[in-house]
N, C-alpha and C positions, 0 to 999 in steps of 0.2 A: 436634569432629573431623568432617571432610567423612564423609558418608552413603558407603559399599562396597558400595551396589546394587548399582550396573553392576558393579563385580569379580564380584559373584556372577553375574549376570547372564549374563557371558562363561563364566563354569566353567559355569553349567549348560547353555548351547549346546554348547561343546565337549565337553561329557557327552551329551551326545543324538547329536552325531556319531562319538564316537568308540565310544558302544554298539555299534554296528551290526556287522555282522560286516570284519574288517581283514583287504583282501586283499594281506598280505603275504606276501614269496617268503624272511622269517627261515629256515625251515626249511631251506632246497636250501643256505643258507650258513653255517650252525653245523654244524661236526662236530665229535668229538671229539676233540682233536688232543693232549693232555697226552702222548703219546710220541712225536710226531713228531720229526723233528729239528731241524727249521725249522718254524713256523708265525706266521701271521698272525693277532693281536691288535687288537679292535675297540671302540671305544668311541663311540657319536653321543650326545650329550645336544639335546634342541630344550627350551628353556625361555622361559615369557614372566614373568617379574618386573615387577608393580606396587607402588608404595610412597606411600599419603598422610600423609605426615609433616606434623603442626600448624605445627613450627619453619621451613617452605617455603611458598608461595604456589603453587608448583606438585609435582604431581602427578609421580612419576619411573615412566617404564614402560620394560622391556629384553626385546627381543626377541633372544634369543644361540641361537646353536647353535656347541657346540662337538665336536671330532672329535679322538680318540685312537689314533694308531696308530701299533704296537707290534711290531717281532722279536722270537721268540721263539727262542732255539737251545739245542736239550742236544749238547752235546757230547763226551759219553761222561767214562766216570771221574769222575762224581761231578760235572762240571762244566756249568756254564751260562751264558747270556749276554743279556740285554735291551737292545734298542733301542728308545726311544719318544719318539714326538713328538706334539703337541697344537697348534691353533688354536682360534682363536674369531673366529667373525661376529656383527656385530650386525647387526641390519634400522634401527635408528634410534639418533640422539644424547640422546635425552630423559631422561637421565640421569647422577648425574656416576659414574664410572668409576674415577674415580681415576689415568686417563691421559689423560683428555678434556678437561681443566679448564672441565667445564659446573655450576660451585660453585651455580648457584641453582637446582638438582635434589636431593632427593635423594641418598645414595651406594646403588649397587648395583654390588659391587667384582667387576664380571665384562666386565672392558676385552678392546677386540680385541685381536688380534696371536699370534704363534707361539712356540712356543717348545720346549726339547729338554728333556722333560718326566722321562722314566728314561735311565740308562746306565750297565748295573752289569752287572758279571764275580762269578761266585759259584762255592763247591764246596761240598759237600754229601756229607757223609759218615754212616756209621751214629750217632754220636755228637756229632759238630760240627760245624757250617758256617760256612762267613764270604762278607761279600758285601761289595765294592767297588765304590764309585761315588755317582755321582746314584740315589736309589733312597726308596721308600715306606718308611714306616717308623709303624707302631701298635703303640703297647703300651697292654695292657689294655683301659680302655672309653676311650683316649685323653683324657683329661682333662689331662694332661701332654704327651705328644707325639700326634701324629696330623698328619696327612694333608689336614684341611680339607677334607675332600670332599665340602661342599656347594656349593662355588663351581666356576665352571668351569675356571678354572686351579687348578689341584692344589698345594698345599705338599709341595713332597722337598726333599728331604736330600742332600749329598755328604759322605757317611758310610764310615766303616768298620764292618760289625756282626758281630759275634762270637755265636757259640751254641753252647752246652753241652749235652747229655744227660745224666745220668752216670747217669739209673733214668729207666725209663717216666713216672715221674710228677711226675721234677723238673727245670724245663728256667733253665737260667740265662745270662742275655745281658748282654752288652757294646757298646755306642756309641760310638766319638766320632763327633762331628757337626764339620765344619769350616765347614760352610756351609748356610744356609737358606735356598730359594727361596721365596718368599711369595706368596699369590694374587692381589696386585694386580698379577704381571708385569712381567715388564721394562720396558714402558714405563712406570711410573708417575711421576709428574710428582716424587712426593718420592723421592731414592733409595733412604732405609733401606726404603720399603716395596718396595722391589720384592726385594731381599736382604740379609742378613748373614752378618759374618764371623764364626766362633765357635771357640770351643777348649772345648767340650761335654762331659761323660762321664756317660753313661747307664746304670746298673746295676740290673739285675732279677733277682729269684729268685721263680721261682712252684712250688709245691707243689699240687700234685694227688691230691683223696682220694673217690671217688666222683663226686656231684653239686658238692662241696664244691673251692674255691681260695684259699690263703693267698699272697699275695704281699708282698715287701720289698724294697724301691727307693731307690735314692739318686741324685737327680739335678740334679749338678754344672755349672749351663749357668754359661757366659761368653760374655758379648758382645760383642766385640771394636771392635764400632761405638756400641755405646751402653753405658757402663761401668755405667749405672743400673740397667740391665733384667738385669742380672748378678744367680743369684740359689740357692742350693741349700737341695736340699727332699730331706727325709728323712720315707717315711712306709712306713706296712701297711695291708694289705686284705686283707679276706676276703667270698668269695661266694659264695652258694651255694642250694640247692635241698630241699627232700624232699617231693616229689612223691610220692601214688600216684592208680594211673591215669590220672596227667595234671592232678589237681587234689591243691594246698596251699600251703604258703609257700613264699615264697622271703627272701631278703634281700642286700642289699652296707653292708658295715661298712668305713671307709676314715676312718684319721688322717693328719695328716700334719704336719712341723714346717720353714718356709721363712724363713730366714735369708738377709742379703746373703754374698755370695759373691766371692772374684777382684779387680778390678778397679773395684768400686760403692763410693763413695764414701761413700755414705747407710748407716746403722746401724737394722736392723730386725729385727723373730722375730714373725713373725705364726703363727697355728693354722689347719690344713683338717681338716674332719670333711664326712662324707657320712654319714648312716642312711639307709637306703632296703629299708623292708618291704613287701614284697609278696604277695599273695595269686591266684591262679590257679584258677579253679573253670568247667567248661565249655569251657573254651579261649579264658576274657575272663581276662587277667590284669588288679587293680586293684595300684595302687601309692603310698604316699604317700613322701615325701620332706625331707630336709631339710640344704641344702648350706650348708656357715659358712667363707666365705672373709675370715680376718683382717683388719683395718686400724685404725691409731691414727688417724685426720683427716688426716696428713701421708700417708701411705702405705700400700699394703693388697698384701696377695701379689697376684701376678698369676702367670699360667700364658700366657705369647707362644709356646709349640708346640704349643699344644694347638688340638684340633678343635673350635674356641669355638660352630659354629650348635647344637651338639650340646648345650651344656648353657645353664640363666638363660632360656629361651624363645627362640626362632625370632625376634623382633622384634631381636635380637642390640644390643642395648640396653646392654651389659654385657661386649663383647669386651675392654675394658679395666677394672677393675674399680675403682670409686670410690676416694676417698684414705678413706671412712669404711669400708672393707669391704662385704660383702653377706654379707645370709641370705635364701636364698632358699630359702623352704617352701611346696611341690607337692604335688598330687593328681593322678594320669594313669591311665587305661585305654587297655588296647588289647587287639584283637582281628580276631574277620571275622565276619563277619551270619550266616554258614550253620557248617556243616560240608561238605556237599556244592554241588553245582553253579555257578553263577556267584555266590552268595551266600558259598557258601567260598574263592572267590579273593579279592574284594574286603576290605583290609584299612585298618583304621581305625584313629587314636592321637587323643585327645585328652584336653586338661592344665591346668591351672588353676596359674599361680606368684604367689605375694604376695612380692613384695620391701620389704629392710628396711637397715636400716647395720645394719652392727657392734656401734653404740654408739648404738642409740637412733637414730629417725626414719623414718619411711617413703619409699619411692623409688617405689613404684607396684605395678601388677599388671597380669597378661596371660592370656589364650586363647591357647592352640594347638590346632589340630587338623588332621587331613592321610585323605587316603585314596587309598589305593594299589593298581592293579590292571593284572593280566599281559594282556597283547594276544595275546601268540603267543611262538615261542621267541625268547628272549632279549631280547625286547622288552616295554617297562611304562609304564603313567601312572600320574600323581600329580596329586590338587588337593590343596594346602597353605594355609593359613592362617594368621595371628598375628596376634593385636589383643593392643596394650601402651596402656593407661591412667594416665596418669602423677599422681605424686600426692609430688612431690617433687624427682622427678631428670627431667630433658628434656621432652619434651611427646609428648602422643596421638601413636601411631604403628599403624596399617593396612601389614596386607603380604598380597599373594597370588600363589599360584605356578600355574601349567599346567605339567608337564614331560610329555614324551616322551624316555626313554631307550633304546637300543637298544647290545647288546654281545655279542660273539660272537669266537669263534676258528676257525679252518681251517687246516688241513695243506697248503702249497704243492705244488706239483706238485714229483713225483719223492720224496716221502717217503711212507713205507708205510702 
């Protein structure tokens, strides 16, 4: 693998510039606007993405900044309304996109262009809500559905979502999903990736006991455009805590059983399991891990709504998951240097994953690690990191991040 000096290099300039004190005007422009009746919704991301992938001769770097912006309206009686729109700028083509067709780069899937990112009518009552539209949609730690919100174009949903109360501590939801926006954008040179069509049902029931959450879900996707990826999974989880004074275990316990579904031609029943025990002493939680996503050779579950940088490592190595299956068995901490002063803002994760088949073989391993810290209101950076070592599946992969995020709300003129 090419030497990631200079990546470092650059993160520790931009760490020396950006110590210094940030005279930003954040403050005079976040207020509190959650009652307003109109308000304006804000979102800038500046991000720089480098990637030395072994399987390229060059080197992919993206300089994006993307901008979100959002109505917000209560409408009285339980009612409300979102409008939201998103672009993305790049500063250069040196990377493939996925609407760019620059194929001897790299992919880093965060292509120009705009697009109409929420549009949902919701009511909200003591016990039920339902929301209509284009719209965000997480459940759980998304592992299933999610949002993709580490890319600059966002994955939503043109959904119908159903919610239940029926006691303080048990809340149960309903989905259909008709359609999924995906983060390669409308422009993407292949069509399935930029959308599908789907006839989806989403079902949740979480129970709430203390520190403690049992959940059980059945979810029913059809693909409408690709009959393969058609696929229903039925599983349970539970998570939870016991803490005193801020220090002791924790743990998430999660099965699950995915069968083809609808429409899929192929005959499968693969198995998902998550342990993941934890420990919290000090305010450094460590955690070790252990994800077993199914596969015969021919075919292995996959999970296409879910918030895939989020789990397998940040080198995202694994958004599609082998025909042998994976196991991937983690060790991560995280925490912040201080308790107090500029040592307890700055916050740190890093993660060790050794990947494996299903059935025997090794695929590689990876480093992660990131660290994060507030500039002023509603404003943050991050350096990020991921080196994947292959040792089976793909080759040597180097990634690293600079972001600046900045997000905020304000009450328009004439609301109280």
């Amino acid at each position: 693998m090419k030497p990631i000096r200079r990546m470092l290099c650059a993160s520790s300039m931009l760490a020396a510039t950006l110590g210094a004190p940030a005279a930003w005007a954040a403050d005079a422009l976040v207020s509190p606007a959650a009652n307003a009746p109109l308000q304006l919704e804000w979102d800038a991301r500046w991000r720089h993405e480098q990637v030395d992938d072994d399987a390229f001769s060059r080197d992919a770097n993206a300089t994006t900044l993307r901008l979100r912006l959002g109505l917000r309206a209560t409408l009285g009686e339980g009612w409300s309304a979102l409008l939201e729109g998103a672009g993305v700028a790049a500063a250069n083509g040196h990377y493939n996109s996925g609407a760019n067709g620059h194929t001897q780069y790299p992919a880093i899937t965060d292509p120009r262009g705009s697009e109409l990112n929420q549009a949902w009518l919701a009511w909200h009552g003591d016990a039920f809500s339902a929301t209509l539209g284009r719209q965000r949609l997480l459940l759980d730690n998304q592992r299933w559905v999610g949002n993709s919100g580490w890319r600059q174009h966002e994955q939503t949903y043109d959904a119908v979502a159903l919610q239940w109360q029926p006691l303080d501590n048990v809340t149960m939801r309903y989905d259909w999903l008709d359609r999924v926006h995906r983060v390669a954008g409308r422009d993407a040179l292949n069509p399935l990736a930029r959308e599908r069509k789907l006839n989806t049902h989403l079902l949740n029931a979480a129970w709430v006991r203390g520190t403690q959450q049992w959940v059980g879900y059945a979810y029913l996707h059809e693909d409408r455009d690709v009959a393969a990826a058609s696929s229903a999974t039925w599983g349970v989880r539970w998570n939870g805590s016991a803490l005193r004074q801020g220090n002791g275990p924790g743990w998430i316990l999660e099965a699950a059983r995915q069968r083809d579904y609808a429409n899929n031609p192929l005959r499968f029943a693969h198995n998902y399991w998550l342990l993941e025990p934890s420990w919290t002493q000090a305010g450094i939680t460590a955690k070790l891990g252990w994800e077993h996503l199914g596969g015969n050779g021919h075919h292995a579950l996959q999970t296409p709504l879910a918030t895939l940088h989020a789990f397998n490592g940040w080198a995202d190595q694994f958004n599609v998951t082998p025909a042998g299956g994976l196991e991937d068995r983690y060790a991560g901490a995280a925490g912040k240097f201080g308790r107090t002063g500029l040592a307890g803002k700055l916050a740190w994760v890093v993660a060790f994953h050794d990947y494996r088949a299903d059935r025997g073989g090794r695929y590689g391993s990876e480093w992660n690690a990131s660290l994060g810290f507030p500039l002023a209101t509603g404003l943050s950076g991050m350096f990020k990191l991921a080196s994947y070592r292959a040792d089976g599946l793909g080759r040597d992969d180097a990634r690293l991040w600079l972001q600046l995020e900045w997000h905020g709300q304000q009450a328009l003129a004439g609301a109280p």
